[in-house]
N, C-alpha and C positions, 0 to 999 in steps of 0.2 A: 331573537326571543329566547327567552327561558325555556329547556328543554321539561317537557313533559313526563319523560320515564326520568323517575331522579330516586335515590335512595338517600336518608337522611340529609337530605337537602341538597345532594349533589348531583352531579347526570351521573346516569347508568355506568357509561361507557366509560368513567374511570376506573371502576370498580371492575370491571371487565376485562380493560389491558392490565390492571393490576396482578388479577388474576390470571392471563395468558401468559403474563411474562413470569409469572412464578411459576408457573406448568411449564416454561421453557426454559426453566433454569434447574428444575427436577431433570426435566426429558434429556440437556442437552447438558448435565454438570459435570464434570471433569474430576469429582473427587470420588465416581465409580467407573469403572470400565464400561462399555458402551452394550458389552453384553454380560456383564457382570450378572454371577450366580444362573446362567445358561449353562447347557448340555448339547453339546454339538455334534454331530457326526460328519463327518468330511468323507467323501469317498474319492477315491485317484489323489489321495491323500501323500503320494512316496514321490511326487516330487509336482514343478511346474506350478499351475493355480493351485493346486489343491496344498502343498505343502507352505506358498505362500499365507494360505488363507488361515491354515493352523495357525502360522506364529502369529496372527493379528487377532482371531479371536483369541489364544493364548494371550497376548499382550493385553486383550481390552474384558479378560476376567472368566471365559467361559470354561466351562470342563469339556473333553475331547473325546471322541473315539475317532481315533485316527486308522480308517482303513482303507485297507488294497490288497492287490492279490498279488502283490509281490512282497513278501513278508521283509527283505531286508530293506526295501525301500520303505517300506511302514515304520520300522525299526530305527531308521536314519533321521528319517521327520521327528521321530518322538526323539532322537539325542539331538536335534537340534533346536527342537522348542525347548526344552528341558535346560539343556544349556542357555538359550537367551531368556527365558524366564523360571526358574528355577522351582517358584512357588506354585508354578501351574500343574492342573492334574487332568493326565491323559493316558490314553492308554491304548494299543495296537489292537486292529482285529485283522486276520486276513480272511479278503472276501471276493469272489468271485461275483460281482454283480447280475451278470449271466442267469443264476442259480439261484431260485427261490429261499432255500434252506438257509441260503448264506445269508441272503439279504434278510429274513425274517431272525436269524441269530443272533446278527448286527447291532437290529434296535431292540431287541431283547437284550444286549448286552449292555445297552446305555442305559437300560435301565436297571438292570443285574450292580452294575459297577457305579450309577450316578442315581440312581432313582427314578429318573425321569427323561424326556425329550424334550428340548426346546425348538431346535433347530436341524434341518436335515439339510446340506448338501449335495444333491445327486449333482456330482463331479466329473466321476469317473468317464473315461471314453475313447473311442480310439480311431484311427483315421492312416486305413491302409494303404500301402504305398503302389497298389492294384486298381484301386478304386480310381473308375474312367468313367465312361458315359456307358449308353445300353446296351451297345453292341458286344464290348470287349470286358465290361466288368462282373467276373464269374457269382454264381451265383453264392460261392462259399463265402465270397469277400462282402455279397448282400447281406446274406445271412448272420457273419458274426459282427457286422456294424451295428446291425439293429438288434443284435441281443444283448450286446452291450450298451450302445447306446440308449436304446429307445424301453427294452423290457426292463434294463438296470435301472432306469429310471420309474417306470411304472412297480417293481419288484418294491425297489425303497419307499414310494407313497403306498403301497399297500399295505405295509408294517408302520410305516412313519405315521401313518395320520391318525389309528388307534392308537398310537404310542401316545400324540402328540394332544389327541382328546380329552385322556385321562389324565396328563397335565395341567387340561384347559387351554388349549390354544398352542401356540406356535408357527414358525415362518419356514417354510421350503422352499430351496434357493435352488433349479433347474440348469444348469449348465447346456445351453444350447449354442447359435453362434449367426454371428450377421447374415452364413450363406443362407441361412435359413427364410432370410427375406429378399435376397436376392439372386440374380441368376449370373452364371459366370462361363465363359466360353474355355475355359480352364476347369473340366470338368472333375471334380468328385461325386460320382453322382450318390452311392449309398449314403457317404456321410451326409450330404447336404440332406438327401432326402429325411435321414435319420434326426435330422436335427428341427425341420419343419415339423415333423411329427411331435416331438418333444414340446417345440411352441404351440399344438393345439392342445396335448395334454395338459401344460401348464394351464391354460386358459381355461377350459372344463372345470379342472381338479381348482381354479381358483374362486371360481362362481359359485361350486357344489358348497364349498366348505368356508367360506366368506363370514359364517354367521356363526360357524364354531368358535370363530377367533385364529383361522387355520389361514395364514397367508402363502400363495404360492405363485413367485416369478421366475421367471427365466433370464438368465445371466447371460448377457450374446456378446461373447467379444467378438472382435475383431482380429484382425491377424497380431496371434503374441507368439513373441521370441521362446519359446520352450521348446524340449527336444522333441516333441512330436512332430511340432510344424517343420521346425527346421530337417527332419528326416524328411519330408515329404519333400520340403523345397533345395532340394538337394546339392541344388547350382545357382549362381549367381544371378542368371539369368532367370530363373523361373523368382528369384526374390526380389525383383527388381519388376516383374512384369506383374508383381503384388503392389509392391508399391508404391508406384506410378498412380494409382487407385486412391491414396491417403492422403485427405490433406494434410495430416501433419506430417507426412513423411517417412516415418518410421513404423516399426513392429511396437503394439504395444510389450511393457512388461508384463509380467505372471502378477507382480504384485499392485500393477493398477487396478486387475480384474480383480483381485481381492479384494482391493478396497471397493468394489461394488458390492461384492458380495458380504461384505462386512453391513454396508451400509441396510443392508435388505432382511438380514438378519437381526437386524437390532431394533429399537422401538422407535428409532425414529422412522423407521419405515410404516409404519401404524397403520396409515391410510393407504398401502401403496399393495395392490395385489393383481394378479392376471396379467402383470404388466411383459414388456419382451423390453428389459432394461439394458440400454446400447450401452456400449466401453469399446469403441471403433475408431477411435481418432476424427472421425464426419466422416468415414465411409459410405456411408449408406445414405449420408446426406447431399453428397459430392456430384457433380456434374462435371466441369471443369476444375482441377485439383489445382493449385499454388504453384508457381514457379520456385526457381532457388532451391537454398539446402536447408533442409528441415531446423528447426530450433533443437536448441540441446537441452537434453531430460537435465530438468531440475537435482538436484542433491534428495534422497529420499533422510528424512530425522528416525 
């Protein structure tokens, strides 16, 4: 029968896909960058994720503040975006996460130097080669995992989200990590705990600020190949008794996790907040892992 909701004589629901598919060809068009006319701040920005992540929001149109607290590693990121995209605009902060002043200068800077905040990456973090279970792991090695981890990440929402108000909105992209949902008999215990932590605050700060237009997820990779992990897993044996764990087999790259985090920053993420958004390879999905030898990473464009 003849539908009943009809507009100039037609059904609704043409008029409707017409309409969605023109909204998805705005939202998802390829003749802007995907965070094009954005302001980004990336923190652990001097090398691994975080320097992955510059050149991609670099690539896909955003402006930068590219920091860390190791100024020639900041320095090295910004000549290497610079050199792969030439027209983009960024700029070094060093910042000790740690430190209220620093992190409050930060996104004062991004707004001193771009006007405004779009997007905040609490990146930074760190994962010491002491860190055991409860008996053996000191309490200094507690203490500076969660001051970097867990306060650098609260330090940055606390300037981030006034920043990102008075813009109108904006997306916080939390850098946590699968141990944080699972348990492992391969103990770290400060990081893991530091990084649960991080997934309740994502989840809080994402419900609080939901209705500002303020999106805020947590990035969990999985085990990637950057020189932090690989310092911890120092021998073949402890990188192998990793994973054994993965069904694909391998370490992720620095630059898959970016492209998660790309994806979460940009508008296509719209609807997407509170979330704890895996990049694990099925880690955490896995029971029984795949036999054989893992596939070989694709050619990255």
């Amino acid at each position: 029968g003849r539908s009943c909701t009809t507009l100039l004589g037609h059904p609704l629901w043409i008029y409707l896909t017409a309409a969605m598919m023109g909204i998805g060809r705005r939202l998802f068009s390829s003749s802007a960058g995907r965070v094009s006319g954005k302001v980004a701040i990336v923190t652990g920005a001097g090398g691994g994720i975080g320097r992955q992540t510059c050149l991609l929001f670099a690539r896909e149109g955003a402006s930068l503040i590219i920091a860390d607290f190791d100024e020639k590693a900041a320095e090295e990121t910004k000549r290497v975006v610079s050199e792969a995209y030439p027209k983009s605009a960024c700029v070094t902060f060093v910042a000790d996460v740690s430190k209220q002043e620093d992190c409050k200068k930060m996104v004062e800077s991004a707004e001193i130097e771009f006007g405004k905040l779009d997007i905040l990456f609490n990146n930074a973090g760190v994962m010491l080669n002491d860190d055991d279970n409860a008996e053996t792991t000191s309490e200094e090695t507690w203490d500076k995992t969660f001051a970097i981890n867990v306060k650098g990440v609260f330090y940055g929402c606390k300037y981030g989200i006034p920043s990102m108000r008075r813009a109108g909105g904006g997306s916080i992209i939390n850098t946590a990590s699968f141990v944080g949902l699972v348990g492992a008999a391969t103990p770290q215990l400060a990081y893991t705990s530091s990084k649960g932590a991080v997934l309740a605050m994502t989840r809080e700060l994402a419900v609080l600020h939901a209705r500002e237009g303020i999106r805020v997820n947590a990035l969990c990779p999985g085990p990637v190949r950057t020189d932090l992990l690989m310092k911890f897993l120092d021998t073949e044996q402890k990188k192998q008794r990793r994973l054994v764990h993965v069904p694909m087999g391998r370490f992720g790259e620095s630059y898959e996790m970016a492209a998660g985090a790309l994806f979460l920053a940009s508008d296509e993420a719209s609807f997407v907040t509170g979330t704890e958004f895996l990049v694990d390879g099925g880690l955490t999905a896995a029971y029984v892992t795949p036999e054989g030898p893992p596939r070989p990473l694709a050619p990255v464009s």
